[in-house]
C-alpha positions as CSV (number, residue, x, y, z in Angstrom):
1,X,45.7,28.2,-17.7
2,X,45.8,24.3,-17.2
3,X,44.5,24.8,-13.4
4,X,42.4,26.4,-14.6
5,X,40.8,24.9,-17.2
6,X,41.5,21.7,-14.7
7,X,39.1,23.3,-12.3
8,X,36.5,24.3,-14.9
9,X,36.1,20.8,-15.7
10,X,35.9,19.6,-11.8
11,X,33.3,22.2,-11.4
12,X,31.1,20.8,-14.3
13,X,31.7,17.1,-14.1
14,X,30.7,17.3,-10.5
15,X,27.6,19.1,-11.3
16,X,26.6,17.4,-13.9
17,X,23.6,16.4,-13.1
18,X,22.3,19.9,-11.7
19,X,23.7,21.3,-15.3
20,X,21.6,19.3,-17.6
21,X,18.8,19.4,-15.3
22,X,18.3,22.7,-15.5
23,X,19.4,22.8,-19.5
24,X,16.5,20.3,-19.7
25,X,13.8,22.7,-18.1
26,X,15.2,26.0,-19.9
27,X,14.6,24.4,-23.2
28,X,11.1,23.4,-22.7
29,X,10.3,26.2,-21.3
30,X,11.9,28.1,-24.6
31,X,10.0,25.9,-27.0
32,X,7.0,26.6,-25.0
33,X,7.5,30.2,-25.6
34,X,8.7,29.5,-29.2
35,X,5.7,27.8,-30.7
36,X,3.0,30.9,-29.1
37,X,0.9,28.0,-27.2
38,X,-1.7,30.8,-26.1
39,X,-0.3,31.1,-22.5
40,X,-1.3,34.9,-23.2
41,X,-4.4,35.1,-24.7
42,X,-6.3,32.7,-22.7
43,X,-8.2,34.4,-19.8
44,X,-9.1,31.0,-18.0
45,X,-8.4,27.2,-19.3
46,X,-10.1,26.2,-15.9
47,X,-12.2,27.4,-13.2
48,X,-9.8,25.6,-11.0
49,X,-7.2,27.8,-12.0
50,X,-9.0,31.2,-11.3
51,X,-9.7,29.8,-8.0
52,X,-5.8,29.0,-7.0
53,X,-4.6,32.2,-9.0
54,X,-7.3,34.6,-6.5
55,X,-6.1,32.3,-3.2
56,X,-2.3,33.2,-3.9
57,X,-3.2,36.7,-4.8
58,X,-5.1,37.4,-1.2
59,X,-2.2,35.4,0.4
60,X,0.6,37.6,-0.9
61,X,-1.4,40.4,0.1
62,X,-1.5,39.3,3.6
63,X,-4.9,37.5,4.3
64,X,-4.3,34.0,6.0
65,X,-4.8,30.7,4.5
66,X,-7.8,29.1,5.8
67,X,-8.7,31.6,8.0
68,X,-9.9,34.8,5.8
69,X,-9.2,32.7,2.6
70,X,-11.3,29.9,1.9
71,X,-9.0,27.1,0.5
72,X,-9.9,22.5,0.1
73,X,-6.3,21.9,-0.6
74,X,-2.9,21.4,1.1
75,X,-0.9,25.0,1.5
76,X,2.4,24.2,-1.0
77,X,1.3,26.0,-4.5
78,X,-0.7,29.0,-3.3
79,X,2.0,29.6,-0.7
80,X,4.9,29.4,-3.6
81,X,3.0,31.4,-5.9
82,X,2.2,34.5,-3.5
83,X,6.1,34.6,-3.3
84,X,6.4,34.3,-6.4
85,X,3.8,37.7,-7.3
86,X,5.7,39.2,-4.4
87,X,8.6,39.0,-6.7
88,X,7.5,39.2,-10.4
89,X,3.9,40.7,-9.7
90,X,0.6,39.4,-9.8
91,X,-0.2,38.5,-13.0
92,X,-2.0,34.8,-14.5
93,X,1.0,34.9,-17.0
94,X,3.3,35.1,-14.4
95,X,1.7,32.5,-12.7
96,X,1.4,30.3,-15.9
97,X,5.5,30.9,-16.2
98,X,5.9,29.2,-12.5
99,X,3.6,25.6,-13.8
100,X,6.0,26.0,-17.2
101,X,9.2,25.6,-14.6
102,X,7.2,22.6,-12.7
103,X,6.3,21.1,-16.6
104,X,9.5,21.1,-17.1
105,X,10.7,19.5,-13.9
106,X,8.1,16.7,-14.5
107,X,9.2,15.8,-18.0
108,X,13.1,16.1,-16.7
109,X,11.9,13.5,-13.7
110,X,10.4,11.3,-16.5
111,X,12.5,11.4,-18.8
112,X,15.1,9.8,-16.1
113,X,13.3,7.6,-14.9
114,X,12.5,5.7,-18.1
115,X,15.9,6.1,-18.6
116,X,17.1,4.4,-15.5
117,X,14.7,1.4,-16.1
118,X,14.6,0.6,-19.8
119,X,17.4,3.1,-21.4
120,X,17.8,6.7,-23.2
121,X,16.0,5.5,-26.5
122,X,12.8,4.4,-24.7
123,X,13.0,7.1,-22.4
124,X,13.4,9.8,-25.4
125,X,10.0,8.0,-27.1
126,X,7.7,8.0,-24.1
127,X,8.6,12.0,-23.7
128,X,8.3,12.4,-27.3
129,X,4.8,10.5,-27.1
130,X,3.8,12.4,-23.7
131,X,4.2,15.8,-25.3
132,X,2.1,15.0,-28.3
133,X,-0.9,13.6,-26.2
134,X,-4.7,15.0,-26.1
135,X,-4.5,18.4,-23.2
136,X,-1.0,17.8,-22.2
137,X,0.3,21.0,-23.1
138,X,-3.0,23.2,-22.1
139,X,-2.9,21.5,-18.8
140,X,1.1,22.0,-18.0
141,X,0.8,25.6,-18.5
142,X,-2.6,26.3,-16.3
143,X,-2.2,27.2,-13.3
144,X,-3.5,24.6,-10.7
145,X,-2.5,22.1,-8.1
146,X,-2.1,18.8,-10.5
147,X,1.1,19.8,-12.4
148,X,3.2,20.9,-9.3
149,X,1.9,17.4,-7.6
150,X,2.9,15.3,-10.2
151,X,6.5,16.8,-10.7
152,X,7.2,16.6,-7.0
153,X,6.0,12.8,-7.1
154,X,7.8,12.3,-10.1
155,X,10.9,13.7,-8.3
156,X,10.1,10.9,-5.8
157,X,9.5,8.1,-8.2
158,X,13.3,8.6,-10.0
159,X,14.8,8.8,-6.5
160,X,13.0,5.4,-6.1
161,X,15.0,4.1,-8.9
162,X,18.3,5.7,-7.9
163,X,17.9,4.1,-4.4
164,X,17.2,0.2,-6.5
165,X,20.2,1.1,-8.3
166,X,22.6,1.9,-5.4
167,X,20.6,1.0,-2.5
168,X,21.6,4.4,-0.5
169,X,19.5,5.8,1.8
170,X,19.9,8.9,0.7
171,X,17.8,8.6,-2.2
172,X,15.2,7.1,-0.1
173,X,15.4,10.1,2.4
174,X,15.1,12.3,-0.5
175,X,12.4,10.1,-2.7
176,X,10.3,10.9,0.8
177,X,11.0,14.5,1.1
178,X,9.7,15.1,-2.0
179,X,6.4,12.8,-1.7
180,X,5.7,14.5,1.4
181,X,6.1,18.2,-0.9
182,X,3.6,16.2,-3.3
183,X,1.2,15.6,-0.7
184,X,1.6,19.1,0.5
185,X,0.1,20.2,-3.1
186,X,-2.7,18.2,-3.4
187,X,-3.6,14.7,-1.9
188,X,-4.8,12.9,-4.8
189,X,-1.0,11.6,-5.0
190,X,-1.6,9.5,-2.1
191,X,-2.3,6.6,-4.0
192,X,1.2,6.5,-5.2
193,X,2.3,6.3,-1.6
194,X,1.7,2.4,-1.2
195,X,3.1,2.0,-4.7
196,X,6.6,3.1,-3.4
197,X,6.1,1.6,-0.2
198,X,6.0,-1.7,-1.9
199,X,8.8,-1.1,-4.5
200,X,10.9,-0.4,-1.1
201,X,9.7,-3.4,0.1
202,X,11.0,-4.9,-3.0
203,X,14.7,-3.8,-3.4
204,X,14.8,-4.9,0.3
205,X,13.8,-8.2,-0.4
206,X,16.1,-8.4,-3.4
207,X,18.9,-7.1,-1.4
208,X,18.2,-9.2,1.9
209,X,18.3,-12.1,-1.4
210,X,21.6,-11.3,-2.6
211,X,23.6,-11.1,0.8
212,X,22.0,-14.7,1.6
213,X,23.7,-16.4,-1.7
């Protein structure tokens, strides 16, 4: 019974991390679901959104993207959400259930990378703050491009502040990875792309600092 418990406790304190990150989505996807925002009874918060639902629809039916299916944006969300019909069904709440899992990645991203910077109390505040603002919640269940952007970039941003931290290339690897997946669901996060760029530049310059005194 002691290896065992011995190796129940290796297994969680080495995934840790993975553990309360995906705690963290489950329960605001939960409280979503608890408090009845109208996820169901909305037919259409955005023409937008009717536009990406129909473009994942005729792509998990087998028309292709940009060829039979006229599509403006990068191929990321319409291509994850006709997988994702394939394996629930198509259906706008299905759909709206996907953005809720990306919502929740966003706030997770946040939430840690307040936390990194300026500590758990501040971090806790600015979440508490985000969810309470004017269209936050209508626009992190509908389904368009913005919300799967911004969690991907915000994936990038806290591996930005892992890599100031520790200065591990990994992080940097992985901070680009996912800015390239953000860029891959719609462009309009290219302006953050010269933000990093020149908080890289930074820790570089603070690093090249430190080794010279």
């Amino acid at each position: 019974m002691v290896n065992i418990s011995k190796i129940f406790l290796s297994f969680f304190s080495k995934r840790k991390g993975i553990l309360v990150f995906l705690l963290f989505v489950v329960l605001f996807i939960s409280l979503i679901l608890i408090i009845r925002v109208p996820i169901y009874q909305v037919f259409e918060y955005d023409s937008d959104e009717g536009i990406d639902l129909m473009a994942s629809l005729l792509l998990a039916k087998g028309f292709p993207l940009y060829k039979q299916i006229w599509y403006e944006h990068p191929p990321l969300v319409p291509v994850i959400l006709s997988y994702w019909f394939k394996l629930l069904g198509p259906s706008v709440h299905h759909g709206r259930l996907l953005i809720l899992i990306f919502s929740g990645i966003f706030l997770w991203a946040f939430y840690q990378t307040i936390k990194n910077l300026w500590g758990s109390f501040c971090a806790f505040t600015a979440v508490v703050f985000l969810l309470l603002s004017t269209l936050f919640l209508c626009l992190h269940i509908s389904v368009m491009l913005c919300t799967p952007a911004r969690a991907l970039a915000m994936l990038s941003i806290y591996f930005i502040t892992l890599y100031k931290k520790s200065c591990s290339k990994r992080f940097l690897v992985l901070s680009g990875i996912f800015m390239a997946l953000s860029l891959h669901a719609k462009l309009i996060m290219l302006f953050l792309v010269p933000l990093i760029a020149l908080e890289i530049a930074y820790v570089k310059w603070l690093s090249l600092k430190a080794k010279k005194v």
